[in-house]
C-alpha positions in Angstrom: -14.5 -82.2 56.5 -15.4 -79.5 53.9 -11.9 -78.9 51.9 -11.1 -76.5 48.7 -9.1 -77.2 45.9 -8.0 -74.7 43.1 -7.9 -76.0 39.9 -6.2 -74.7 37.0 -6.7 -76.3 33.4 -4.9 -75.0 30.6 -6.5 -74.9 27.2 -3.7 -75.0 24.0 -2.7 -77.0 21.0 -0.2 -79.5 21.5 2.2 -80.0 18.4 4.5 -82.7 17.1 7.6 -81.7 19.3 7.6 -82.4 23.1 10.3 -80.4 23.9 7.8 -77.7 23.2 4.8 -78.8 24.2 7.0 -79.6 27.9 8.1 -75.5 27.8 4.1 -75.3 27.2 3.2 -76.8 30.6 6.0 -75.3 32.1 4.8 -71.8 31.5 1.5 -72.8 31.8 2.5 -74.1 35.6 4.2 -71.0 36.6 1.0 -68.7 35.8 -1.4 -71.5 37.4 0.9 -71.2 40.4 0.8 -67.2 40.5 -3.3 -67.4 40.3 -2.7 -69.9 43.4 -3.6 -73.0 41.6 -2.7 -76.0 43.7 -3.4 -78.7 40.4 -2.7 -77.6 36.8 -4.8 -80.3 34.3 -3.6 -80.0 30.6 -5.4 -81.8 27.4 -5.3 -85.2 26.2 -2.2 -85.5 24.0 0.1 -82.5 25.5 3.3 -84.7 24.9 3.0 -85.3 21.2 0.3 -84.5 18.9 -0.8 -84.3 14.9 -3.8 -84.7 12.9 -3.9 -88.3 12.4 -3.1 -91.1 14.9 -0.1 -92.7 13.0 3.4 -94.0 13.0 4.7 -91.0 14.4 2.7 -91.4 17.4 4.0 -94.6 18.6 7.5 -93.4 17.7 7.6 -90.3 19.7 5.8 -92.4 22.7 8.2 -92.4 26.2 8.0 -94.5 29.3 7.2 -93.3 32.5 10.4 -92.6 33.2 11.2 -90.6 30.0 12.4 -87.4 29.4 9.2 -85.6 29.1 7.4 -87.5 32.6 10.5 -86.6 33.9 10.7 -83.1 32.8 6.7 -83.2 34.5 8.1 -83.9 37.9 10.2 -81.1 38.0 8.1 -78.7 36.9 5.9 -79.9 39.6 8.7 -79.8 42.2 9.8 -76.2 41.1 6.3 -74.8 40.8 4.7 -76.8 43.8 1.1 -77.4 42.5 0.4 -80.8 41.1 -0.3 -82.1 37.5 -2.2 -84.0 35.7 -1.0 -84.4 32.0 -1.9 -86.6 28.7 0.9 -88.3 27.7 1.8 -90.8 24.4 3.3 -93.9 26.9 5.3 -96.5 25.2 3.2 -99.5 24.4 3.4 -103.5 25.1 4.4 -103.4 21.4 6.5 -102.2 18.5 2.9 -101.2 16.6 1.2 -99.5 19.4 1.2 -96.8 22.0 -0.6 -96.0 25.4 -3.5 -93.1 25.7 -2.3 -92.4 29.3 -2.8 -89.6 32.0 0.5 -89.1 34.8 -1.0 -87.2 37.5 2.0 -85.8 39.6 2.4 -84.3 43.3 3.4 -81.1 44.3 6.8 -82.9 45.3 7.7 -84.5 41.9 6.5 -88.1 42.9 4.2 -89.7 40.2 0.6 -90.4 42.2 -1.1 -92.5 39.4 -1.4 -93.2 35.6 -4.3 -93.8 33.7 -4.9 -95.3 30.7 -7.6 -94.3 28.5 -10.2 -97.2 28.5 -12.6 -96.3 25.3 -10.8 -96.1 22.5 -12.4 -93.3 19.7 -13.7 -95.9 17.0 -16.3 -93.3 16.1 -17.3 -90.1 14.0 -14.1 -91.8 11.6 -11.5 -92.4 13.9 -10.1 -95.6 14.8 -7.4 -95.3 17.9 -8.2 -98.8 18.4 -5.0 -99.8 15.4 -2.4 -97.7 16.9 -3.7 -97.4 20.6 -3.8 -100.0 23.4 -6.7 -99.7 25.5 -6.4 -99.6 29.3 -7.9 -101.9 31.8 -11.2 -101.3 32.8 -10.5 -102.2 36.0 -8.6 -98.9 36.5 -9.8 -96.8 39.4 -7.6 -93.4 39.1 -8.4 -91.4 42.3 -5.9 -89.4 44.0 -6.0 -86.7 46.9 -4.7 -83.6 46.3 -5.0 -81.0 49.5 -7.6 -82.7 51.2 -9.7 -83.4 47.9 -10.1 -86.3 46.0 -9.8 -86.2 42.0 -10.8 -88.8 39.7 -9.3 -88.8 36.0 -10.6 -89.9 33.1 -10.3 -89.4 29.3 -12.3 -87.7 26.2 -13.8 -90.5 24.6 -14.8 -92.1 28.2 -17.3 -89.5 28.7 -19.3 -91.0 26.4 -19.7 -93.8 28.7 -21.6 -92.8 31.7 -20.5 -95.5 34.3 -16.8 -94.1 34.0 -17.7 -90.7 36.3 -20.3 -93.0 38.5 -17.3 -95.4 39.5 -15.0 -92.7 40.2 -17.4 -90.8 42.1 -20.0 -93.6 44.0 -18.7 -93.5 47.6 -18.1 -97.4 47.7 -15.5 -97.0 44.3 -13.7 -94.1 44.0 -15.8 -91.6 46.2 -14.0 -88.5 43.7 -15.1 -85.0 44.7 -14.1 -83.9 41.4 -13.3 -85.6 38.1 -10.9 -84.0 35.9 -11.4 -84.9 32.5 -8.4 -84.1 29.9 -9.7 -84.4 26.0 -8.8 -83.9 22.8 -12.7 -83.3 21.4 -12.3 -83.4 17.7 -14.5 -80.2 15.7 -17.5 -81.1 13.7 -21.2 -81.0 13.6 -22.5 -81.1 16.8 -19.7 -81.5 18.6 -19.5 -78.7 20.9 -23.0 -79.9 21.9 -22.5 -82.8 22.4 -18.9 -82.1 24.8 -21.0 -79.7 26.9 -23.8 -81.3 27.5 -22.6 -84.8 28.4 -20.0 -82.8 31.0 -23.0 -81.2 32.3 -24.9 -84.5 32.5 -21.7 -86.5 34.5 -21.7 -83.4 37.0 -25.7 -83.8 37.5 -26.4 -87.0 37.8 -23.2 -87.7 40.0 -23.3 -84.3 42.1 -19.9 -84.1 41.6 -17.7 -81.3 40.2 -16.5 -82.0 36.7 -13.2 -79.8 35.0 -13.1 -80.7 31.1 -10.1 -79.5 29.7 -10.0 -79.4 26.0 -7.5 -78.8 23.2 -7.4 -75.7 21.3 -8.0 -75.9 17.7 -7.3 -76.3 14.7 -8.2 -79.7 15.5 -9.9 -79.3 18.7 -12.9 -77.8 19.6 -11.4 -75.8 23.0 -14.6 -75.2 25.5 -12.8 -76.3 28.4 -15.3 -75.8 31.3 -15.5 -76.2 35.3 -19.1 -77.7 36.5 -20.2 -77.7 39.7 -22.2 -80.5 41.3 -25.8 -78.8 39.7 -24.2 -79.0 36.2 -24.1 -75.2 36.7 -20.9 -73.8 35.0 -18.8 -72.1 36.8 -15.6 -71.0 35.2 -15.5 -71.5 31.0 -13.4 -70.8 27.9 -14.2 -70.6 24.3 -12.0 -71.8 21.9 -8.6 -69.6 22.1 -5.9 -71.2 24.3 -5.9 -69.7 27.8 -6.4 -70.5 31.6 -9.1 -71.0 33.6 -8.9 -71.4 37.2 -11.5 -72.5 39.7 -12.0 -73.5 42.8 -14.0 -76.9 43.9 -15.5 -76.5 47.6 -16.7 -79.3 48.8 -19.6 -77.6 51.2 -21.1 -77.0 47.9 -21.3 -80.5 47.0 -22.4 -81.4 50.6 -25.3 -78.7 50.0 -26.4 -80.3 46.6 -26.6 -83.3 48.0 -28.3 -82.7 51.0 -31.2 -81.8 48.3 -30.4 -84.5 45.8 -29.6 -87.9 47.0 -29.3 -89.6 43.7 -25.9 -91.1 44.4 -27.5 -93.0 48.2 -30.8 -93.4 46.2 -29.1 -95.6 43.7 -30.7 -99.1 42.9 -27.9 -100.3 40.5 -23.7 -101.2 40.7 -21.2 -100.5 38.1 -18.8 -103.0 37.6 -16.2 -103.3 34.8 -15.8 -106.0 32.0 -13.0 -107.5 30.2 
């Protein structure tokens, strides 16, 4: 059955309050439901962010049921589009904190989590000491209007049998993969962002949203690929919205041409 989906993905800076970055989503919500967004997809870190991955992180982390997950469902409830947010989850520890996505139905109720699997111990970073990864075993799908979206996060786009297990009909079978980051600025990095997007919508002829944080830190370029790579709907580095809509007849018609998915000769499977 061909089904559409309108996606809107908001493109700011989070800061080191989440009261403020919850009014953020909030207004963002209400404008993605005016332009008749049905899912609103915010960047990695929108419930607490600063420079440096530190202390302060795994202080301001919540639970699921916290104040600002909690403040999520209602925006959801009172807007009626779903969410998918990045959020700083209270960790297994005292020392560490959880890298986690809450995606969120138009009626309030909490449809998955995700916990980000790759860990950025590159370019200088190391998550890894304040972070606790996720299990790979993780397969966030969840159907919203008809269409099924698959979430992942930042780093884990560097790791190309993330998208194929979300979208390979016998795992996740995602029509789209929404992919919240926090892409840190530097040489080659908006090259790098965009053309590994393009490269997960290509070689899984699925549609890809990348939804980035604004700088100072961030590099912005959030994007909306169809299942040729082609871009459809992009932003450049101010914050803003961009909304698209993912139509599934256009998938079935790219892969009427390119079977790569059935032509497959390898499995994906995750490891401890």
């Amino acid at each position: 059955m061909v089904t559409t989906l309108t996606i809107a993905a908001a493109q700011f800076a989070p800061v080191d309050d989440t009261a403020a970055n919850l009014r953020s989503v909030a207004d963002a919500a209400r404008t993605a439901a005016e332009r008749g967004a049905q899912l609103l997809v915010t960047p990695e870190y929108t419930s607490y962010f600063t420079a440096e991955i530190d202390d302060r992180f795994v202080a301001a982390a919540q639970p699921l049921d916290g104040s600002f997950v909690t403040g999520l469902r209602r925006i959801a409830r009172s807007t009626g589009i779903a969410l998918v947010v990045g959020v700083a989850e209270t960790g297994e520890t005292a020392e560490r904190f959880r890298n986690t996505l809450v995606a969120i139905g138009a009626d309030g109720s909490v449809l998955t989590t995700y916990r980000k699997v790759h860990l950025y111990d590159a370019f200088g970073s190391r998550e890894s000491d304040r972070i606790e990864a996720g299990d790979p075993a993780q397969l966030p799908v969840v159907e919203v209007a008809g269409v099924r979206v698959g979430l992942e996060t930042c780093y884990d786009l560097r790791f190309p049998e993330v998208t194929r297990r979300l979208a390979a009909p016998e795992h996740g079978a995602a029509d789209v993969v929404v992919l919240p980051a926090e892409w840190v600025r530097g040489p080659g990095k908006e090259h790098h962002w965009r053309t590994l997007l393009t490269a997960r919508a290509i070689e899984n002829t699925v549609w890809v949203v990348g939804v980035g944080q604004a700088p100072p830190v961030g590099i912005g370029g959030t994007v909306a690929l169809d299942p040729t790579g082609t871009a459809v709907a992009a932003l450049g580095a101010e914050p803003g919205l961009l909304v698209t809509t993912v139509d599934t007849a256009v998938t079935e018609r790219v892969r009427a041409v390119n079977p790569s998915l059935s032509l497959r000769r390898y499995d994906v499977q995750p490891r401890d």
